[in-house]
C-alpha positions, 0 to 999 in steps of 0.5 A, a space after each residue: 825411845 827405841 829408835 837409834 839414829 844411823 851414820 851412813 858411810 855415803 863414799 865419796 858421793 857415788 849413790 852407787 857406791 851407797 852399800 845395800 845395808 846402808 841403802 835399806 836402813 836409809 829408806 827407813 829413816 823418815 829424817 835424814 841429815 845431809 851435807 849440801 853436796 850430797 843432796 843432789 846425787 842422792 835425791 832419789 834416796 832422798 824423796 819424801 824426807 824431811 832433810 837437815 843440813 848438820 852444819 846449821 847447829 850447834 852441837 848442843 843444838 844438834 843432840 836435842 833436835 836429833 833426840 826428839 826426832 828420835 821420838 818419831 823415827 830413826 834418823 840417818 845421817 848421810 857421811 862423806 866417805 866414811 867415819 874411819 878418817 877424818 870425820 867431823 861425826 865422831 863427837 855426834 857418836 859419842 854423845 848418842 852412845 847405844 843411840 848410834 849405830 855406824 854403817 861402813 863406807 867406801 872411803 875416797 882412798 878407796 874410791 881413789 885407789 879404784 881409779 888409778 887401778 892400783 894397790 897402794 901397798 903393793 909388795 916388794 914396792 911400798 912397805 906402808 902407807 901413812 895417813 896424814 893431813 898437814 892442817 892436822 899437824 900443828 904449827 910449833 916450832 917442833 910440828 913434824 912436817 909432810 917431808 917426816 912421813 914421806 920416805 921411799 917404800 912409803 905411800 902417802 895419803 894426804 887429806 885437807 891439805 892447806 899448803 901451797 902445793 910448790 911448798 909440799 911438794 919441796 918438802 916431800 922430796 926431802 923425804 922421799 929423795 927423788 922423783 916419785 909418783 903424785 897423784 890428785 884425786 878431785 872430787 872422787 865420785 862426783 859427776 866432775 871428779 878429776 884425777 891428775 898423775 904427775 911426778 913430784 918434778 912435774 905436778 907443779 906445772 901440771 895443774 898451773 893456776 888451778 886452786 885444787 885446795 881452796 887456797 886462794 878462796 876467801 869460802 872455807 868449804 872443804 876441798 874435796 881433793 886427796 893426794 896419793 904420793 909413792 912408787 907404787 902409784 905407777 908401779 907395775 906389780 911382780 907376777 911373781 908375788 901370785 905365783 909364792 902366794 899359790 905356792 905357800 898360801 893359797 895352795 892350802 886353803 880349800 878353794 873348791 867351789 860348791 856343788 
């Protein structure tokens, strides 16, 4: 058996945001396995493909389905965004071992980031950004919260969350102690992909009724929506970072083009 089965960084559901080394090995694949959302964005990649949806199976059921398929071809499966955050694939990768081959993608931080057209770690502004996920957090009694991450100079990427967003919205303002930038980034890279900019006094009554997280809904489909929280949101950048980097970084690398 020497074909091996590739983990696609797909991005956020932009077929356009499908890098050229993912798209190549994609062709190539005669079985692809693919999350039901992306199957219309990507049709045209998907033409003439026996497709699978991986969430049908169970994991057991899934590795020997995928090594006799194997026999035949190398398969492809389509992951949102990408393996580095939150992906539920890890497993899938572990147990194929050599088999597996993970293709890098554009993640819907990086998609989002795009839109709001803004660094996230912008100098003299934020000093890190913190990935977190209150589902991920646990619910003990000694579970740290949203509000322990969040503090000023911090920007804050917060996926699947599942809190109402009045109670997230308290508790990050006990960490960052006043009003800062939120942003929520819907379904980034869809064809009705929406981005709200608000602040932590204004974002309850900017978004209303609406259920962005799936809360209210009986289905536990994934709500496709990433908060981005932190100054740097709407910060303006320094000129004055250009000017220090050209005078003690860049000004010593050769930066002549050639010919």
């Amino acid at each position: 058996m020497n074909h091996q089965v590739y983990f696609l960084g797909a991005g956020p559901g932009d077929p356009e945001l499908l890098t050229r080394r993912a798209e190549r090995l994609l062709r190539e694949c005669p079985v692809v396995y693919v999350p039901a959302l992306y199957d219309q964005p990507f049709a045209e990649f998907l033409h003439g493909k026996e497709l699978f949806v991986p969430f049908n199976y169970y994991f057991a059921d899934l590795i020997a389905l995928i090594k006799d398929q194997l026999i035949d071809g190398p398969v492809a499966f389509l992951v949102p965004g990408d393996l580095t955050f939150y992906s539920p694939f890890q497993a899938l990768v572990d147990a194929l071992g050599d088999l597996a081959v993970v293709v890098p993608g554009v993640g819907t931080a990086n998609a989002a980031s795009a839109l709001l057209k803004k660094t996230l770690d912008l100098p003299g502004i934020c000093s890190r950004a913190i990935v977190a996920s209150p589902r991920t957090l646990g619910d003990d009694p000694d579970a740290p919260t949203m509000g322990d991450f969040a503090a000023p100079g911090v920007t804050l990427l917060i996926y699947m969350n599942n809190l109402p967003l009045p109670e997230l919205v308290s508790q990050l303002r006990k960490g960052y102690g006043s009003n800062v930038p939120i942003a929520l980034a819907h379904r980034v890279g869809l064809p009705d992909e929406e981005i709200i900019v608000a602040t932590l006094d204004t974002i309850v009554a900017t978004v209303g009724s609406r259920d962005f997280f799936n809360l209210d809904s009986p289905n536990p489909r994934p709500a496709l929506t990433l908060l981005l929280v932190g100054e740097s949101l709407t910060a303006d950048a320094d000129p004055i970072w250009w000017d220090y980097r050209r005078d003690h970084i860049w000004k010593y690398q050769d930066n002549s083009l050639p010919g």
